[in-house]
C-alpha positions as CSV (number, residue, x, y, z in Angstrom):
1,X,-88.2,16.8,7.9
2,X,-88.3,18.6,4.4
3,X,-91.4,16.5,3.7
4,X,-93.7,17.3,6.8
5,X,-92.6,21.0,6.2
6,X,-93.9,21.3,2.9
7,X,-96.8,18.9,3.7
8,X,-97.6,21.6,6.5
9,X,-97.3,24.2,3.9
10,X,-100.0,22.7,1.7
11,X,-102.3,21.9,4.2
12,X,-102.6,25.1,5.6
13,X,-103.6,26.3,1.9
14,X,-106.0,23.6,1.0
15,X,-108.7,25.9,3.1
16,X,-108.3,28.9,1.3
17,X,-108.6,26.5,-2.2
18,X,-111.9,25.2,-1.3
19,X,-114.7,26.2,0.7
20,X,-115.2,23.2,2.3
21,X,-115.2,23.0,5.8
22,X,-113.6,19.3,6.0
23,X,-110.2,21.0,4.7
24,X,-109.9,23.1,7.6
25,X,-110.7,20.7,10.2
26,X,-108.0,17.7,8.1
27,X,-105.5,20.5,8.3
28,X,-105.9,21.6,12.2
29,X,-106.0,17.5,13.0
30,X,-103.0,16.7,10.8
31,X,-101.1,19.9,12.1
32,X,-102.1,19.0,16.3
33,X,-101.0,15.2,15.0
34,X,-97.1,16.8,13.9
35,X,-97.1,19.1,16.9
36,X,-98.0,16.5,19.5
37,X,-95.7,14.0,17.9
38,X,-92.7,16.5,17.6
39,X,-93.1,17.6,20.9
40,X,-93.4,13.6,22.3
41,X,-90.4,12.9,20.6
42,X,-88.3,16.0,22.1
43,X,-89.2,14.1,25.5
44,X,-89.0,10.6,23.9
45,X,-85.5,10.2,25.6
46,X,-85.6,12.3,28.6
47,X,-85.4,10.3,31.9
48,X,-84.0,7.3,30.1
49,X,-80.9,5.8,32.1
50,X,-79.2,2.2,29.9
51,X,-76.7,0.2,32.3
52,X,-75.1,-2.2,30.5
53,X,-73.2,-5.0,32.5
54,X,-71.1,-8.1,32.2
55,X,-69.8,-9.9,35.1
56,X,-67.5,-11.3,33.0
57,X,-64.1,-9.5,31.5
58,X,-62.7,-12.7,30.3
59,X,-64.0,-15.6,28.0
60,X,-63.5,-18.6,25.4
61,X,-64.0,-18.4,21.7
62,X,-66.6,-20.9,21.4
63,X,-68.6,-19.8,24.4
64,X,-71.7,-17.4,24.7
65,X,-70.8,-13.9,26.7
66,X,-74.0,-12.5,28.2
67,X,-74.6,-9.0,29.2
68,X,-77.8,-7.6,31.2
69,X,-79.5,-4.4,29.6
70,X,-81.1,-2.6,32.3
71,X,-83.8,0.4,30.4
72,X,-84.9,3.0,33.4
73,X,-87.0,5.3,33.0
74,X,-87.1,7.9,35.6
75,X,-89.9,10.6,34.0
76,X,-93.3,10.4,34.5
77,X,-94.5,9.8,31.3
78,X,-94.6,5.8,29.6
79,X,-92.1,5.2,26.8
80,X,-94.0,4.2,23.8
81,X,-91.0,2.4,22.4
82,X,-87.7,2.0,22.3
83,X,-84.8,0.8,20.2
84,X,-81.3,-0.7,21.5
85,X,-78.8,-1.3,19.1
86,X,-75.4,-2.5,20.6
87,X,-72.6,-0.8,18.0
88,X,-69.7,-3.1,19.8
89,X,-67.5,-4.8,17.6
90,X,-68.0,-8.7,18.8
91,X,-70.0,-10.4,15.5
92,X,-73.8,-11.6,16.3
93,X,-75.3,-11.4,19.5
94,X,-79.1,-10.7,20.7
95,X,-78.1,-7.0,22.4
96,X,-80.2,-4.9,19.8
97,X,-83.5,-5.0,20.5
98,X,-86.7,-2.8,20.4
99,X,-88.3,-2.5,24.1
100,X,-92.1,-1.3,24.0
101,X,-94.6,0.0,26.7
102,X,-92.0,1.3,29.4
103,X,-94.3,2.8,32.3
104,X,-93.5,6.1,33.8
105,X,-90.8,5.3,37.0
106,X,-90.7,1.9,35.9
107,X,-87.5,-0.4,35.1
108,X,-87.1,-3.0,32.2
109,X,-84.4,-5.6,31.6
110,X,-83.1,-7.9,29.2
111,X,-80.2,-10.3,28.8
112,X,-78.2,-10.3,25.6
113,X,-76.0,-12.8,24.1
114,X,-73.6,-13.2,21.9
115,X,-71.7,-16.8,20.4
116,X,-68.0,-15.7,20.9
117,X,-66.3,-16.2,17.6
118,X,-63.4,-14.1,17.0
119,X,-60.4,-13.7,19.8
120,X,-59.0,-10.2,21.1
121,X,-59.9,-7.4,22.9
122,X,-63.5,-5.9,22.3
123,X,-65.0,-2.7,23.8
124,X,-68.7,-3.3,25.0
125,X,-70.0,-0.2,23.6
126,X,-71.0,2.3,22.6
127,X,-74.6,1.6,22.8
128,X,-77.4,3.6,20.5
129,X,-80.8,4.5,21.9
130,X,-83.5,5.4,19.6
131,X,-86.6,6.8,20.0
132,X,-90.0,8.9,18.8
133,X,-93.4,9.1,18.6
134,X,-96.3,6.5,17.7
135,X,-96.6,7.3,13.9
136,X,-92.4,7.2,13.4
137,X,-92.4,10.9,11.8
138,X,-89.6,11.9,14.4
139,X,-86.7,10.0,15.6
140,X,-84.1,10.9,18.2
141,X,-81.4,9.0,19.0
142,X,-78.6,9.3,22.0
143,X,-75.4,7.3,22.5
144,X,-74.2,5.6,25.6
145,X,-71.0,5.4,25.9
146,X,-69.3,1.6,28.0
147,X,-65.9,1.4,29.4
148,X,-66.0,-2.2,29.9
149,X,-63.9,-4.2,28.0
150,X,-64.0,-7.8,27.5
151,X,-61.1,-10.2,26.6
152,X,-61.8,-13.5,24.0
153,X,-58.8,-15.9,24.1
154,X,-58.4,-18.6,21.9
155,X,-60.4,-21.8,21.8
156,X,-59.1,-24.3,24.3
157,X,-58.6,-28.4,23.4
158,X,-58.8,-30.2,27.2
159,X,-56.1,-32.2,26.4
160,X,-55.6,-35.1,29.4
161,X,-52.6,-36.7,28.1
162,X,-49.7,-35.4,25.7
163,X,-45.9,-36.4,25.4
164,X,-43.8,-35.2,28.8
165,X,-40.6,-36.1,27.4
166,X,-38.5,-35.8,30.3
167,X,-35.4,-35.0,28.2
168,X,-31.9,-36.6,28.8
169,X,-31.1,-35.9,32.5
170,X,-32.4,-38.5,34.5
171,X,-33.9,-36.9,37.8
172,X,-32.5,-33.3,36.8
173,X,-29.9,-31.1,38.2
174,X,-30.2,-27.4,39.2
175,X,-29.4,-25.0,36.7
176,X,-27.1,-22.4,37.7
177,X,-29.4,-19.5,37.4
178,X,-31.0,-17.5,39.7
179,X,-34.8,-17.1,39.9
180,X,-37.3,-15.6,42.1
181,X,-39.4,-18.6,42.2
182,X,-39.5,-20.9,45.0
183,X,-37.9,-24.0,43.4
184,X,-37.1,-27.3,45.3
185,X,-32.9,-26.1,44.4
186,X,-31.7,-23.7,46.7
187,X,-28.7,-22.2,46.1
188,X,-27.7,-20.5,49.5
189,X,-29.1,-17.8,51.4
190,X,-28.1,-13.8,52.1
191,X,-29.4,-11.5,53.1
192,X,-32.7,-9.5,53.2
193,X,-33.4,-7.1,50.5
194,X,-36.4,-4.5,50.8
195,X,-39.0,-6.2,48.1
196,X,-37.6,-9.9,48.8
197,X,-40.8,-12.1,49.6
198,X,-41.4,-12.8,53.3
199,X,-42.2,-16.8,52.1
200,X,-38.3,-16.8,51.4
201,X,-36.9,-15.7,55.0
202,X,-34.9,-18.4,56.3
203,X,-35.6,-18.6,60.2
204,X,-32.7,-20.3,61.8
205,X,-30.5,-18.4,59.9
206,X,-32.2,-14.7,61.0
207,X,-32.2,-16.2,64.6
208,X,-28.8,-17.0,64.4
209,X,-26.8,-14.1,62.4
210,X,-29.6,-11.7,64.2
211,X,-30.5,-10.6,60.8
212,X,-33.0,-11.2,58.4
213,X,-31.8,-13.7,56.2
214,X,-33.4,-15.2,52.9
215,X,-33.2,-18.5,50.6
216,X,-32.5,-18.3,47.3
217,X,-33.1,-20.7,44.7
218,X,-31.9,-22.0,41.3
219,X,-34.1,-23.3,37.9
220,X,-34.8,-27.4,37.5
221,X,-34.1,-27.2,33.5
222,X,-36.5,-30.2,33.2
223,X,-39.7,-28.2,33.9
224,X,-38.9,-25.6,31.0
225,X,-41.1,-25.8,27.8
226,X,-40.3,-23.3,25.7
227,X,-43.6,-23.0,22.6
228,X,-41.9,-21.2,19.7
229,X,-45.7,-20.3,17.6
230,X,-44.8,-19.2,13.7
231,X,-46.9,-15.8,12.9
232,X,-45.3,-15.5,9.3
233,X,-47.5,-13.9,7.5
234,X,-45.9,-15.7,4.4
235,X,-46.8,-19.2,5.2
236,X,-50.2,-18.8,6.6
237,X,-53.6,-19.7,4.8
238,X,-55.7,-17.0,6.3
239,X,-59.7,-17.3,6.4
240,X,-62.2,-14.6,7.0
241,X,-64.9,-17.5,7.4
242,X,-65.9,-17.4,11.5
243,X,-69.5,-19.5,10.9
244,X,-72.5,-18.6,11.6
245,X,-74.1,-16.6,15.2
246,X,-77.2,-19.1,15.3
247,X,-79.3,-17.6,17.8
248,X,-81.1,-21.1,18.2
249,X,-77.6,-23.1,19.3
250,X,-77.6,-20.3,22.0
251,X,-80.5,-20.8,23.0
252,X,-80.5,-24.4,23.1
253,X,-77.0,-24.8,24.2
254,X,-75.7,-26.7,21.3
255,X,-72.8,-23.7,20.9
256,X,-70.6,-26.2,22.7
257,X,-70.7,-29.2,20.3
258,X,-71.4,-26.8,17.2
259,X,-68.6,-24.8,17.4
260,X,-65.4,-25.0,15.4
261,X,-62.2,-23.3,14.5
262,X,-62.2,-21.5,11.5
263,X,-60.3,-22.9,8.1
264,X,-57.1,-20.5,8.8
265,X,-53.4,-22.2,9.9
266,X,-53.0,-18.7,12.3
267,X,-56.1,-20.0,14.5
268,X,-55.1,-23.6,14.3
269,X,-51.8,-22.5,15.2
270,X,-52.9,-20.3,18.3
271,X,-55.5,-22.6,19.4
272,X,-53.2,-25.1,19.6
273,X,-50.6,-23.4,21.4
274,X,-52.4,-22.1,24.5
275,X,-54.1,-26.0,24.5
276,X,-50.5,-27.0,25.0
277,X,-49.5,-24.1,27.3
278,X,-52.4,-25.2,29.5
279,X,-51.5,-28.5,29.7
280,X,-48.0,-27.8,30.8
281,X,-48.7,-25.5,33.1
282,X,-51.3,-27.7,34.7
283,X,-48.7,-30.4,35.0
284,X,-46.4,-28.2,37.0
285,X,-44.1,-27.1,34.1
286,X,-43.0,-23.8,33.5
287,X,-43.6,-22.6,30.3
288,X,-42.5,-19.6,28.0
289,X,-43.9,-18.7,25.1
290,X,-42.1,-17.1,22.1
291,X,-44.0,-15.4,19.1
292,X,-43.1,-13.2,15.9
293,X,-46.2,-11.4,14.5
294,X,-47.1,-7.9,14.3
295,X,-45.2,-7.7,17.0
296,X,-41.9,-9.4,18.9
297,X,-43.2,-11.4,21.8
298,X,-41.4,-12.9,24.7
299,X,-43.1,-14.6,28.0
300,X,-39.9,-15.6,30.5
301,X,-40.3,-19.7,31.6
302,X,-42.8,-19.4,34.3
303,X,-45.3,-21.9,36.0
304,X,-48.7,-21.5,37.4
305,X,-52.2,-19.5,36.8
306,X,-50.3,-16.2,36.3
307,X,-48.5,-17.6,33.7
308,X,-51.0,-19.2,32.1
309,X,-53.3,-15.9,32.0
310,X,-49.8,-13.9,30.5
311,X,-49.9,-16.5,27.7
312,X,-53.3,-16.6,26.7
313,X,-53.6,-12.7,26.7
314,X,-50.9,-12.5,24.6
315,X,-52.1,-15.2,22.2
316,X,-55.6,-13.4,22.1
317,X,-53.8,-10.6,20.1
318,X,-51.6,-11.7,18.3
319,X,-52.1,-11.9,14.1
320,X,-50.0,-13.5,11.6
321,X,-48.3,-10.7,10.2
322,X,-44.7,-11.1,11.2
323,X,-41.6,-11.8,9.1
324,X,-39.2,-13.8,10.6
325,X,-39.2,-17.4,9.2
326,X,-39.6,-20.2,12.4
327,X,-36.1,-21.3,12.2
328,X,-34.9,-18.2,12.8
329,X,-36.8,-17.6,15.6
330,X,-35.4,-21.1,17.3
331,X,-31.9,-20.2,16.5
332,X,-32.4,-16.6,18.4
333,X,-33.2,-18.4,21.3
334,X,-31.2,-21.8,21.5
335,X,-28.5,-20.5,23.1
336,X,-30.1,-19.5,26.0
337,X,-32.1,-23.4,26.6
338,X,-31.0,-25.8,28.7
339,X,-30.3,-29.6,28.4
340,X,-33.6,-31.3,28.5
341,X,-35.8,-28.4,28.1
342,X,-39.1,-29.3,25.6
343,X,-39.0,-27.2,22.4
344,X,-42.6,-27.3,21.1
345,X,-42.6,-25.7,17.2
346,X,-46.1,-25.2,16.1
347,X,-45.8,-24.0,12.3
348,X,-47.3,-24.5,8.4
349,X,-43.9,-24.4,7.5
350,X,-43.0,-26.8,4.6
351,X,-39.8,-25.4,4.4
352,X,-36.9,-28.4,4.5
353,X,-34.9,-26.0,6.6
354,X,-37.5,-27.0,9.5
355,X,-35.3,-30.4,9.7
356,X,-31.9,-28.2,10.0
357,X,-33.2,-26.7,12.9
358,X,-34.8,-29.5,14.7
359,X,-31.2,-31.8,14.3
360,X,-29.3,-28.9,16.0
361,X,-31.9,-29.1,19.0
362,X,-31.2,-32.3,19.5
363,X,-27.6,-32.3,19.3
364,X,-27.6,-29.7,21.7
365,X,-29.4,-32.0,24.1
366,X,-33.1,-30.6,23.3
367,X,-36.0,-32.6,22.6
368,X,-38.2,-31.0,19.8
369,X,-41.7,-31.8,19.5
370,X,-43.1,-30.3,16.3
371,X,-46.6,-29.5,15.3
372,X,-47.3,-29.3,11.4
373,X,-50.5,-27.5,10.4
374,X,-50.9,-28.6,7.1
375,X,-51.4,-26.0,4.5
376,X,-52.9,-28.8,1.8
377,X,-56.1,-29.3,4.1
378,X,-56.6,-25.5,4.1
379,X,-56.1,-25.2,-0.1
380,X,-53.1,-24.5,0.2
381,X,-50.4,-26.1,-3.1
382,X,-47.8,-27.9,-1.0
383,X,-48.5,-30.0,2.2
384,X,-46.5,-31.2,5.2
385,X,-46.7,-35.1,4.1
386,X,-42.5,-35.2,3.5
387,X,-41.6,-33.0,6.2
388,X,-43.1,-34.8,8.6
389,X,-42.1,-38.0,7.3
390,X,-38.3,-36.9,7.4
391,X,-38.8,-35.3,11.3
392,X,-40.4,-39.1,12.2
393,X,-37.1,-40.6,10.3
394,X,-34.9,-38.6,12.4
395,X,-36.8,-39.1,15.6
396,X,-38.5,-36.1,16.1
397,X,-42.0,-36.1,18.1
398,X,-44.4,-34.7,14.9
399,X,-47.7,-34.6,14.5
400,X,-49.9,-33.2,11.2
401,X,-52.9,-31.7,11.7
402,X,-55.6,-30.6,8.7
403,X,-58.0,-28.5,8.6
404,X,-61.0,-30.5,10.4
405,X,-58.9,-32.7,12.2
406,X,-59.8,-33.7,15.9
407,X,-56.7,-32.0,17.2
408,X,-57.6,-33.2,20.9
409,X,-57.3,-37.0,19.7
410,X,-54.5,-36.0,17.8
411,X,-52.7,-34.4,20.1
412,X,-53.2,-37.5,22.7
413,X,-52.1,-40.4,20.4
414,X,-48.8,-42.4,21.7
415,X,-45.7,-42.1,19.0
416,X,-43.0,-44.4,19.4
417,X,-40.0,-43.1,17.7
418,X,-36.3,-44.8,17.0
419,X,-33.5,-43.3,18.7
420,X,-30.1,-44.6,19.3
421,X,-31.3,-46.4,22.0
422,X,-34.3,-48.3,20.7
423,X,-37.7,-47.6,19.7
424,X,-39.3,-45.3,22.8
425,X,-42.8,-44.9,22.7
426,X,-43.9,-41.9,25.0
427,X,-47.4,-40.7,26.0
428,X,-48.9,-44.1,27.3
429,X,-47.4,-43.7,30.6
430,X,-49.1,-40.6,31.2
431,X,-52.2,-41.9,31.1
């Protein structure tokens, strides 16, 4: 602005240093040239109405989130051009862009799209409109501000078959704890409470004691998996690598066969953990989830989509940056599990301590399945090799997994451990 001011200010003395007529008429063109362009960019943004939209609040990592950018203009006059710059946190994406030749009253849209890399939370907004006049000596900008949010949960293996250990109590008994899920162990019936579910009301017995009455019901400890995930910051191999946003796998649809996780234990870890939370839970399972990262996290057993969604919210946010070592997160909780529930560890731990803690789950009647993400495969200077070798020794269901693995086939293979019984081999009867 300092520039066309003192440009201004020597043109409108260049007649009075030469006679020459062309001076004048230079310095009364340049001068209508500023005036007209100031003025055009003063009105530049006026009318201009951005509606940003997603149908979408909730999606993969891995997948493509697309969001409609709809440019009205409601004044009279044509927009020359127009700038779009999308200032929302999500990494890559095709919602910047410069729009030209808007007519007056007129309406222009455009779909962008971004490769979803990075879980978590992510406010899609603000947005920056820019604008100005033909010969870019003015620029005015306005920002639009979104209150749409969307959610990016971890990457998800379909995993079709996995061990179901079925733990020591052939066809189950009822645990002796209430539960406000309808189980097939009911306890008794009482009665009606205001808030009590009207799927519960027992029938005969209202007809009969002229009362409402309700069913209640007790747990099945065989359908509990408990997945204990290790956020120590201490023992993870973290990566600020998330690949590449190329625009031409979007647009191709290769995303799906190009994308994978990024070299950090924390993502294998969490990627992993909701794959096996999903696979639970669509086997009938309930499921809780325990976590120690930035913060303390807890999901109660439950089964079904609600559960699922709790889970994978929670695992969206959470970042390996907790303290409390893995085995001291089981032993918090062992107390409170069941005979034959499934205790699913998913850790980098190389710690030998790891073997102390899966003998006592299994004394207690427990059956451990451990997941090793091995720190070697990610750089790190001591790997999982021994641990895992010890776990399989003392019939523990392990499995290893490096960095660039193919956790899905991994995850699926058969084991056949030795137990006091025998050799069992588990996961080829659920296919």
């Amino acid at each position: 602005m300092l520039f066309l001011t003192g440009v201004s200010f020597l043109l409108t003395r260049l007649p009075w240093l030469s006679p020459n007529p062309i001076y004048l008429r230079l310095t009364v063109t340049l001068l209508v040239i500023i005036a007209v362009s100031a003025l055009w960019t003063i009105f530049s943004l006026s009318g201009v109405q951005l509606n940003r939209t997603s149908r979408e609040t909730r999606k993969q990592v891995g997948e493509v989130h697309t969001e409609e950018y709809e440019i009205v203009n409601r004044f009279s006059l044509p927009k020359i051009w127009l700038k779009i710059t999308d200032q929302s946190q999500l990494l890559g994406g095709t919602g910047s862009k410069v729009v030209t030749g808007i007519g007056g009253k007129k309406t222009r849209t455009h779909i962008g799209m971004t490769l979803l890399q990075k879980r978590g939370w992510y406010e899609l907004g603000p947005t920056q409109l820019e604008s100005g006049d033909i010969f870019g000596l003015f620029l005015r900008r306005k920002q639009v501000e979104s209150s749409q949010r969307l959610l990016v949960i971890p990457y998800i293996f379909d995993i079709q078959f996995f061990l179901a250990p079925f733990g020591i109590l052939p066809g189950g008994r009822a645990l002796r704890e209430k539960t406000l899920e309808v189980t097939p162990y009911a306890a008794g019936v009482r009665e009606y409470v205001p808030g009590d579910p009207l799927r519960r009301i027992h029938w005969p017995s209202s007809e009969r004691k002229q009362m409402l009455i309700v069913k209640e019901f007790e747990k099945d400890p065989l359908a509990e998996v408990w997945i204990f995930l290790d956020a120590r910051k201490n023992v993870h191999i973290r990566s600020d690598e998330y690949g590449s946003s190329d625009l031409h796998q979007i647009w191709w649809g290769r995303y799906k066969k190009a994308y994978r996780l990024p070299p950090d234990t924390a993502e294998y870890s969490i990627s992993i953990a909701a794959s096996l939370a999903k696979y639970y839970i669509n086997h009938k399972r309930e499921v809780c989830l325990v976590s120690s990262g930035q913060n303390y996290s807890i999901l109660p057993a439950e089964r079904g989509e609600r559960q699922l969604g709790k889970i994978l919210e929670t695992l969206a946010v959470v970042e390996a940056e907790g303290k409390l070592p893995i085995w001291a997160l089981v032993s918090t909780h062992v107390n409170r599990l069941a005979r034959g529930t499934t205790v699913v560890i998913i850790s980098p731990e190389t710690d030998a301590r790891l073997l102390t803690i899966a003998m006592d789950l299994m004394h207690r009647g427990l059956v451990p399945v451990i997941v090793l993400i091995d720190p070697s495969g990610f750089g790190g200077s001591q790997g999982s090799k021994e641990l895992s070798q010890k776990l399989f020794a003392m019939g523990v269901f392990t499995f290893v997994i490096n960095e660039g693995d193919d956790i899905k086939e991994i995850l699926e293979t058969p084991q056949t451990i030795m137990t006091r019984h025998g050799f069992l081999r588990v996961g080829v009867e659920n296919r």
